[in-house]
C-alpha positions in Angstrom: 151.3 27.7 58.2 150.7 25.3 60.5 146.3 24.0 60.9 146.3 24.8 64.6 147.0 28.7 63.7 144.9 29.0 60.6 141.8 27.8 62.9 142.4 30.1 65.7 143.0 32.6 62.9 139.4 32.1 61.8 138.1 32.3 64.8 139.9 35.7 65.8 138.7 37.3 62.7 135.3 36.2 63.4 134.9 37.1 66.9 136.2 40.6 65.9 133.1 41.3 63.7 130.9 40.6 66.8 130.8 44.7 68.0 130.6 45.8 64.1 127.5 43.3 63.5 125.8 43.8 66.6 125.6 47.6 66.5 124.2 47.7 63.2 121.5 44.9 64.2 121.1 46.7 67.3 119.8 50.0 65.5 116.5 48.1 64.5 116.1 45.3 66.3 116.0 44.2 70.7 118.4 42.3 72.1 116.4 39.0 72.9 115.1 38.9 69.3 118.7 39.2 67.8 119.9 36.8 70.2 117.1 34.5 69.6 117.4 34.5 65.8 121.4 34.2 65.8 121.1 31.3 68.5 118.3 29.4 66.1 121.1 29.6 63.3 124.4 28.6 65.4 121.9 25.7 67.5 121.1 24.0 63.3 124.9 24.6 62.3 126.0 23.0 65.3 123.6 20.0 64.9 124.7 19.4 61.3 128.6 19.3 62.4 127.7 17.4 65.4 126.1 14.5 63.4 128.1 15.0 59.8 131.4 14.3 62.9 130.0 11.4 63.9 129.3 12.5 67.1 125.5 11.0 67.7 127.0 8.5 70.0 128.2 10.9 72.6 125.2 12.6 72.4 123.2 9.3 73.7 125.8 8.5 76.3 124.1 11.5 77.9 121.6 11.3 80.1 118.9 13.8 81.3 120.9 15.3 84.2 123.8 15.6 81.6 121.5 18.2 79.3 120.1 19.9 81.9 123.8 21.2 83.4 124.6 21.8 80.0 121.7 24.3 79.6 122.2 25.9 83.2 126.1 26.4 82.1 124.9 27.8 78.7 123.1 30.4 80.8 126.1 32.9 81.8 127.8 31.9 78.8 125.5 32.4 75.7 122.2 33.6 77.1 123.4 36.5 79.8 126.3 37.3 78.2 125.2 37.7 75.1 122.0 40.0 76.3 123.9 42.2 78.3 126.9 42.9 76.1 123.9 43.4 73.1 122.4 46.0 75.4 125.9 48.0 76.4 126.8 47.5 72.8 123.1 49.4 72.1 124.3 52.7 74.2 128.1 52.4 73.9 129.9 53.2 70.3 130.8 49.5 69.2 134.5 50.0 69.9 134.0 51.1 73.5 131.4 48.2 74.5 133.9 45.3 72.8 137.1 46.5 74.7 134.9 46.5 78.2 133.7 43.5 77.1 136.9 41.9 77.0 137.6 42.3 80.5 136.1 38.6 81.2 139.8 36.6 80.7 140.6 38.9 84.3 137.0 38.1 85.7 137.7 33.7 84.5 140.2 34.6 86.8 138.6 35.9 89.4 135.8 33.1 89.5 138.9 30.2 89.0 139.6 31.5 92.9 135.9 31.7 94.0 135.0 28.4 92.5 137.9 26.3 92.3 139.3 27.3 95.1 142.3 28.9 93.6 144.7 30.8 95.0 144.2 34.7 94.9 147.5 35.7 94.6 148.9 39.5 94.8 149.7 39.6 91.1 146.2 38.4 90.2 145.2 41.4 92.8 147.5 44.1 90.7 146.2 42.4 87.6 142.3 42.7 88.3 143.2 46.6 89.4 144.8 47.5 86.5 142.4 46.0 84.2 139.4 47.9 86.0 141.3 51.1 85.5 141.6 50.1 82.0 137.4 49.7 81.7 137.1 53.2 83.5 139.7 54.4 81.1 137.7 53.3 78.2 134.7 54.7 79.6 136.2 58.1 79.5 134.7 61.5 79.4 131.6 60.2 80.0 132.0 58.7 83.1 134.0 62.0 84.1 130.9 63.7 83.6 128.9 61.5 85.1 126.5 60.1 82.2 124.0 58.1 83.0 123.7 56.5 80.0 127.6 55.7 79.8 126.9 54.1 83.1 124.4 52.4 82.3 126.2 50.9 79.3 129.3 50.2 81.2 127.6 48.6 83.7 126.0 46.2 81.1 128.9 45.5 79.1 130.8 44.7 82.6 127.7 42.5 83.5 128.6 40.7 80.0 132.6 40.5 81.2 130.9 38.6 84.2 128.6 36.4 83.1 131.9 34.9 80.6 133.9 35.2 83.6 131.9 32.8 85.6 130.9 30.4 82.3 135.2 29.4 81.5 135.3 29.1 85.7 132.0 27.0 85.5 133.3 24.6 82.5 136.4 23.6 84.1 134.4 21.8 86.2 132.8 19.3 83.8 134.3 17.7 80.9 131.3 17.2 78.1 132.0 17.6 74.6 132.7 21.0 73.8 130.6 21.2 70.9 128.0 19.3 72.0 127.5 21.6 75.0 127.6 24.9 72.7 125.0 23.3 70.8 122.4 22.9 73.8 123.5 25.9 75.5 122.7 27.6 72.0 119.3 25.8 71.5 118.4 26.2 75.0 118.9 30.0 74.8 116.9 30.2 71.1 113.7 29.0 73.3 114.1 31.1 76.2 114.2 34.0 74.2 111.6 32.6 72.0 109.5 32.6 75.0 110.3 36.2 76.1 109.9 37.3 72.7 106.3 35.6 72.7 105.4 36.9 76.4 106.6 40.6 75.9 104.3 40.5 72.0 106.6 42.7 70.1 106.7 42.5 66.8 109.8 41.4 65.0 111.2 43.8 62.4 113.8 41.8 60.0 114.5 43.0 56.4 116.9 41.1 54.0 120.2 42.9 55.7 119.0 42.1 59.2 118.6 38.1 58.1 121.9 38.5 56.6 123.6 40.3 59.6 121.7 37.8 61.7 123.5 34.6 60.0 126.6 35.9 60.1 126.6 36.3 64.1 124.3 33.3 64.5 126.8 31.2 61.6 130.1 32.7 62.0 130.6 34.2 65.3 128.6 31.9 67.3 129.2 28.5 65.8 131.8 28.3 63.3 134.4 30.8 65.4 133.6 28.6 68.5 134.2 25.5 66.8 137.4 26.4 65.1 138.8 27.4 68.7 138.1 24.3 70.1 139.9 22.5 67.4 142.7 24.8 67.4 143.2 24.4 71.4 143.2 20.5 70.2 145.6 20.7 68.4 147.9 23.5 69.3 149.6 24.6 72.5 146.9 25.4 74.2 148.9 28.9 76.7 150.1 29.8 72.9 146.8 29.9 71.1 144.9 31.3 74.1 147.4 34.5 74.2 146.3 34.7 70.2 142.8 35.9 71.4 144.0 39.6 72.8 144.1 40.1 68.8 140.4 40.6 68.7 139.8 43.8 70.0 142.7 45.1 68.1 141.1 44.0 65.1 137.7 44.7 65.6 139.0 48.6 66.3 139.5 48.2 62.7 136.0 46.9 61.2 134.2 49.7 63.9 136.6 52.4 61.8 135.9 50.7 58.2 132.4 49.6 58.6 130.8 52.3 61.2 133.5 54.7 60.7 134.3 55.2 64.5 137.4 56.5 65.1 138.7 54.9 68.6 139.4 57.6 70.9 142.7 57.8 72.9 140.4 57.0 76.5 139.9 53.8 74.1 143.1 52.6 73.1 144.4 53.6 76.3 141.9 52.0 78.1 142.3 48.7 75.8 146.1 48.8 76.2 145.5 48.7 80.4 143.5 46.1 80.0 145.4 43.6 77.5 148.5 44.6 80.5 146.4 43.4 83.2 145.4 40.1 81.5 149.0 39.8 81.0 150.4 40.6 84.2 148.3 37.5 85.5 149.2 35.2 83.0 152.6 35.1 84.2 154.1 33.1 86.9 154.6 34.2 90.4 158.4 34.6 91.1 
């Protein structure tokens, strides 16, 4: 098998723990203080790759201004995202928040023509429609019976959706190092949740199976899985390996079923299927 497929393999596999790992950490601990303790472990694994690859000397040829867009980009992209899809993730069952969550390839979209100025085509119209009736399919009986707390965790898993949307449209528009940039956007967002943590004064409850959980999303899901991606888009086909990633929810349907023993309801899969259709109806070409 060729490298390029065994790295975005890794990555896929990773990223599809992320709704499993977070519900269970979710159940005893906030959302800032899992973020902040899973962003202290990817920002040291990311240094260590960053200076084991040699990469020091990018890292100079940055200057102040450089780090600072790197930690306003990180914002959407690690700090917001991460908070909000923790939170839906908190009121949602795990399979229900990750599918919602992975409306953000539609929303990229969506910000690409805000941005960048590209063009809003009818099929990227039909596209972002159908996908929406996929989240509100996902959503299901709840929202037919007008939960609040459905709502409410919709709402924050769509804010997640957003806030990725907006970091992919946001990247394309500078050209650092993608792993240097991870790594301050990651170390940027273990101190601002540090901070919060500190202001708000609440205790942090973390056993031996919460440290563990937390280096695994901190380790794996943050920093290896990003890392592997990046190489695998170096190396691959870039339209080929990105199509690889509408795996993940698939999979992770399977670790919420093992691990939390969720069976996905048919509003789920349904839901999921509309989406993946939507994602796909604007990834092809106009005629």
């Amino acid at each position: 098998m060729k490298k390029h497929y065994v790295l975005a393999g890794t990555s896929i596999l990773l990223w599809s723990t992320l709704a499993t790992v977070s519900k269970l950490l979710m159940a005893t601990m906030s959302s800032y203080h899992v973020l902040c303790v899973s962003a202290a472990f990817a920002a040291v694994v990311l240094v260590v790759y960053n200076l084991a690859t040699g990469k020091l000397t990018v890292m100079r040829s940055y200057g102040a201004k450089d780090y600072l867009i790197m930690v306003l980009l990180g914002l959407p992209g690690t700090l917001f995202y991460n908070l909000f899809y923790y939170g839906g993730a908190a009121i949602l069952p795990a399979s229900q928040a990750f599918i919602i969550n992975y409306l953000w390839p539609i929303m990229s979209v969506v910000f690409a023509c805000i941005m960048l100025k590209e063009k809003l085509t009818g099929r990227k119209i039909l596209a972002f429609v159908i996908s929406f009736l996929g989240v509100a399919t996902v959503a299901g009986g709840g929202l037919l019976q007008f939960e609040a707390q459905t709502l409410w965790g919709v709402l924050l898993c769509l804010g997640a959706a957003v806030s990725y949307g907006a970091y992919t449209a946001l990247n394309q528009r500078w050209s650092y190092d993608k792993q240097v940039a991870v790594m301050v956007a990651c170390a940027s967002t273990f101190v601002l949740c540090a901070v919060v943590s500190l202001v708000m004064g609440e205790p942090m409850q973390m056993g031996r199976k919460q440290l563990a959980g937390l280096g695994w999303n901190g380790v794996c899901v943050m920093a290896v899985a990003t890392t592997t991606w990046a190489m695998a888009l170096d190396l691959g086909n870039t339209a080929k390996i990105s199509n690889l990633a509408y795996i993940t929810p698939f999979l992770s349907l399977v670790w919420t079923f093992l691990v939390l023993g969720e069976v996905p309801s048919p509003w789920a899969i349904g839901g999921l299927c509309l989406i993946v259709l939507g994602i796909f109806v604007q990834m092809k070409r106009e005629a």
